[in-house]
C-alpha positions in Angstrom: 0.0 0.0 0.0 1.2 3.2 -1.1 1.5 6.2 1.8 -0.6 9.1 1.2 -0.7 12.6 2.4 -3.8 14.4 2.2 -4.1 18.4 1.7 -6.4 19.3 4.8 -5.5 23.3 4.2 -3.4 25.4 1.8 -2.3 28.7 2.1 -1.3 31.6 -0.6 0.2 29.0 -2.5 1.6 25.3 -2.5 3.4 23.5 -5.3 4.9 21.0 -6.2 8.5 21.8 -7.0 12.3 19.9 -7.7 15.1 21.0 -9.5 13.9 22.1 -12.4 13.7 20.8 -16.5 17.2 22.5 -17.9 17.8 22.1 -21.2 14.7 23.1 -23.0 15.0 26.7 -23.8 15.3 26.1 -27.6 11.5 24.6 -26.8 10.6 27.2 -25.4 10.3 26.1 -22.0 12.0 27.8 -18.8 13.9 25.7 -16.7 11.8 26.4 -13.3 12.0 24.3 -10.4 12.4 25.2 -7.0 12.8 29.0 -6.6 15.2 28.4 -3.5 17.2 25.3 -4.2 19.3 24.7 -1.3 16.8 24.9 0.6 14.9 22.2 -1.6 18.5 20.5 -1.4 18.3 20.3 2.2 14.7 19.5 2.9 15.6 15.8 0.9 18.9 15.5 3.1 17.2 15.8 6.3 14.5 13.0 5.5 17.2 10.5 3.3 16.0 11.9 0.2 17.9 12.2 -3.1 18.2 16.2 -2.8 16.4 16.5 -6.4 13.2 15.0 -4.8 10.0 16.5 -5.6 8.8 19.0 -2.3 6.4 21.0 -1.5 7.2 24.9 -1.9 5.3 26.9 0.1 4.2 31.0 -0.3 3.7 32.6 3.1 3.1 29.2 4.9 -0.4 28.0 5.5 -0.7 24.2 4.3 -2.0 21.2 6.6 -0.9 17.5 5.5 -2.6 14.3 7.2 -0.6 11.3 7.1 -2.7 7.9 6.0 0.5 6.3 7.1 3.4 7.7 9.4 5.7 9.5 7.1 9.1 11.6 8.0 9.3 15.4 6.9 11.5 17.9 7.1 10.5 21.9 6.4 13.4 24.5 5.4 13.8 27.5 3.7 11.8 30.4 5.5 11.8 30.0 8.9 8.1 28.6 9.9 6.2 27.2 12.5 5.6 23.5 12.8 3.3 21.4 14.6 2.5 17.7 14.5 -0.8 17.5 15.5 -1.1 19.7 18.8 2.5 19.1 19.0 4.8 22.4 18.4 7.9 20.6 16.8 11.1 21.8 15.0 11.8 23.5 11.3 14.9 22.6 9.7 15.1 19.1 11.3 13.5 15.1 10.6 10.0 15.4 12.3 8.1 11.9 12.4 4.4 12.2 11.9 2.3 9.3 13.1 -0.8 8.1 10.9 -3.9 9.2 11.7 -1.9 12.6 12.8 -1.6 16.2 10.8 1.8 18.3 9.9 1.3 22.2 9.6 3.4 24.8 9.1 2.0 28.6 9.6 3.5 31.8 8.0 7.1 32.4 7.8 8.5 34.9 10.8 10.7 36.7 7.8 11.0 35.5 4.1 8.5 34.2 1.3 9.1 30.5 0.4 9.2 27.0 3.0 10.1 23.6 1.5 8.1 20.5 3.3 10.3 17.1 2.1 8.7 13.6 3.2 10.9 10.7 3.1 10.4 9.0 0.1 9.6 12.4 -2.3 6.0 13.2 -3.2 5.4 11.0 -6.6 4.1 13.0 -9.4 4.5 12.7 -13.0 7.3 14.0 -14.9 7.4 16.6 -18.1 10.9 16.9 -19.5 12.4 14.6 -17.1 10.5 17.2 -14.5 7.4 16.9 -11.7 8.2 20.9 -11.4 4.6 23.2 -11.9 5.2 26.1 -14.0 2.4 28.5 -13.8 3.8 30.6 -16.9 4.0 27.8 -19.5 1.5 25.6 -17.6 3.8 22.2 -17.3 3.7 19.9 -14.1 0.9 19.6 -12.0 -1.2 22.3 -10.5 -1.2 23.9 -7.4 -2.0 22.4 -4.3 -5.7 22.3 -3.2 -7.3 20.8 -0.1 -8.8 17.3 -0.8 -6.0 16.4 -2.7 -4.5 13.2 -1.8 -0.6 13.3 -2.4 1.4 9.7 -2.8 4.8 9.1 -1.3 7.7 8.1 -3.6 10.7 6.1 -3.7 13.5 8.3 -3.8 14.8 7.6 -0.6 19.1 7.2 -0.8 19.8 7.2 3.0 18.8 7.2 6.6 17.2 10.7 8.1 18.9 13.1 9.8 18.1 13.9 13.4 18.8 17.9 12.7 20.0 20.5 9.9 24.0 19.5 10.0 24.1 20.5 6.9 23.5 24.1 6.5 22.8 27.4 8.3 19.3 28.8 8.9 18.5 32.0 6.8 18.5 35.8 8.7 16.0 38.0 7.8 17.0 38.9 4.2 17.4 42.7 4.4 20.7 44.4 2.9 20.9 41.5 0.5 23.9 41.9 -2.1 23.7 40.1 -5.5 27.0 39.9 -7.5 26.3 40.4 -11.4 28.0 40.7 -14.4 27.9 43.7 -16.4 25.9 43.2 -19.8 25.6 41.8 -22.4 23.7 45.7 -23.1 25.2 48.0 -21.3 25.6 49.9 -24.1 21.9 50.4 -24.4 22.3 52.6 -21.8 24.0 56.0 -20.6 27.4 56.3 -18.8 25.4 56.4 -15.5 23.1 54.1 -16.1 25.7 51.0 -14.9 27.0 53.5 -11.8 23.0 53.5 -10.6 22.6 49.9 -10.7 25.5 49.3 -8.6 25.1 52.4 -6.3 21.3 52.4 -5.4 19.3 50.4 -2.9 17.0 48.9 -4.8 13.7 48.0 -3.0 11.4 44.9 -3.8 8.1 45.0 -5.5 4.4 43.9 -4.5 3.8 42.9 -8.0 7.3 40.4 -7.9 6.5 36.6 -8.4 8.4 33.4 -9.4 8.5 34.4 -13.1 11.0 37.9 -11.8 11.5 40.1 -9.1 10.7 43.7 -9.9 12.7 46.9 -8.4 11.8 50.2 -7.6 14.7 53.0 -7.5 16.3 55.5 -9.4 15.5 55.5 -13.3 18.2 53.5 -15.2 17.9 55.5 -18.5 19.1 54.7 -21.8 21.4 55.9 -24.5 19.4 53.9 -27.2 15.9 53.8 -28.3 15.1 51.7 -31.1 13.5 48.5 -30.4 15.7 45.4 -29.5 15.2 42.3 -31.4 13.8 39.3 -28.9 16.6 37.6 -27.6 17.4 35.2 -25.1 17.3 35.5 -21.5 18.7 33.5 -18.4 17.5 33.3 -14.8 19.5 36.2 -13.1 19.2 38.4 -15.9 18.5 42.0 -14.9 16.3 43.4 -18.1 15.0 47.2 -17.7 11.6 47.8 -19.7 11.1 51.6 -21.2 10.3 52.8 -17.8 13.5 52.7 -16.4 12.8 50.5 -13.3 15.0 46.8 -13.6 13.9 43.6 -12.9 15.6 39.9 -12.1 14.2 37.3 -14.3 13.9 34.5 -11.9 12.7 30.9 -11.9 9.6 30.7 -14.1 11.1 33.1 -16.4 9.9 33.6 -19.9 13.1 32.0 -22.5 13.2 35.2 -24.4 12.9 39.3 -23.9 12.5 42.2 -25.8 14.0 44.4 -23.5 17.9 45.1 -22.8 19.5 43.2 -20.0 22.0 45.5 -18.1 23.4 42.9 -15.5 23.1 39.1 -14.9 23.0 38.1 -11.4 25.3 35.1 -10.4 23.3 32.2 -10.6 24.0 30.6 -7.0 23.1 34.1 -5.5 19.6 34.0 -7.7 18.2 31.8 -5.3 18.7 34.7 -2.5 15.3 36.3 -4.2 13.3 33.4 -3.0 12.8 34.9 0.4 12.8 38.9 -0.4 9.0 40.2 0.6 7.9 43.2 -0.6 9.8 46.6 0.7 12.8 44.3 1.5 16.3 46.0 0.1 19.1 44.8 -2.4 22.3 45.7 -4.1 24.2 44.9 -6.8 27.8 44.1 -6.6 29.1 44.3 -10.6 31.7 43.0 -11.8 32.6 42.8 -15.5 33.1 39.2 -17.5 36.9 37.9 -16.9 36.9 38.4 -20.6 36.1 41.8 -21.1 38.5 44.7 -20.1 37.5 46.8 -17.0 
């Protein structure tokens, strides 16, 4: 008999998320996965798990699980409450849940996005070698929603851990620093243009989701003003539409843009973005390619 969780509550949002489908941009399809992958990485690690498992990401918190059968999880990423059944227990550690018994976490006490691993992965059906949902292009399987019964996989490739051994717990993400390379259109811009990115504090969006974070600061203006030809984008990639005003392209990001990209942000430092809230702060730190000349 297979074990099953079933979705009692869900909050903002809950998906199912892993590492992602690379490769697939000439398709036309983003890589996506989980928007904070070490702490996807981590989440499988505590509970045995191969750290690609499918998880559950989790917006703001919010979701209630009952185990059919006693399972192991482990939750990561934003720091959140956790209770099994009346039971307040730990984040960031293995956490037994008995059958019959429910696993919650509430809202985060700073950042966006939790990760809730079982031992064994959640089984779902892969798209491009993927169980990742995309809400842009519409692969993988759609959100979470209460009724939903959730099977547990086999992906299990050691014993649990007792506690997080493996990695620090986040801070409150404010002051965050993202190092970037300059270009590849810097020179759709004026002289100051590069100077502001790296100088301002840029502030986080309402209107910033999974497919880019947007920035509010000073103008970035440019030097040119004929339209750019569509071309290729990357997660990291800072583009900055007509108004002036950048924003990251981030996990569920489209595979091509029509607007110039100033900046890519360093991929490992991408996944930083999964936990900025709205009104949270950021810099750049630029750098130029080790090809170019300073």
């Amino acid at each position: 008999m297979s074990r099953v969780l079933v979705v009692e509550q869900v909050g903002t949002l809950a998906l199912l998320q892993d590492l992602g489908r690379p490769g697939h941009t000439h398709l036309g399809v983003p890589p996506s996965g989980a928007a904070d992958r070490p702490a996807l990485r981590l989440a499988n690690r505590l509970v045995g798990n191969d750290e690609g498992a499918p998880a559950v990401e989790l917006l703001l918190g919010g979701l209630t699980l009952r185990a059919e059968q006693a399972v192991v999880v482990a939750v990561t990423g934003a720091p959140a409450p956790v209770a099994v059944g009346r039971r307040v227990s730990s984040p960031y550690a293995a956490v037994h849940v008995p059958a019959g018994c429910t696993v919650s976490v509430g809202r985060p006490v700073h950042g966006l996005r939790s990760y809730l691993a079982v031992r064994g992965g959640f089984a779902a059906s892969l798209t491009l070698g993927s169980a990742s949902t995309d809400l842009t292009s519409g692969l993988g399987p759609p959100p979470l929603e209460p009724g939903q019964r959730l099977e547990v996989g086999g992906s299990v490739t050691g014993p649990s851990r007792g506690s997080d051994l493996t990695g620090a717990r986040p801070g409150p993400q404010r002051g965050v620093t993202l190092r970037a390379v300059v270009g590849p259109r810097d020179d759709w811009f004026s002289g100051d243009a590069v100077h502001a990115l790296a100088s301002a504090e840029w502030q986080v969006c309402r209107d910033s989701d999974r497919v880019g974070v947007r920035l509010q600061g000073p103008a970035l203006s440019r030097a040119r003003t004929d339209e750019l030809p569509s071309e290729a984008v990357v997660r990291g990639a800072v583009q900055v539409p007509a108004a002036g005003q950048p924003l990251v392209f981030f996990a569920d990001h489209p595979t091509t843009g029509g607007y110039p990209v100033i900046a890519v942000v360093l991929d490992e430092d991408t996944d930083l973005l999964a936990q900025l809230a709205p009104g949270d702060t950021l810099r750049f730190a630029l750098r130029r390619a080790s090809w170019l000349p300073l």
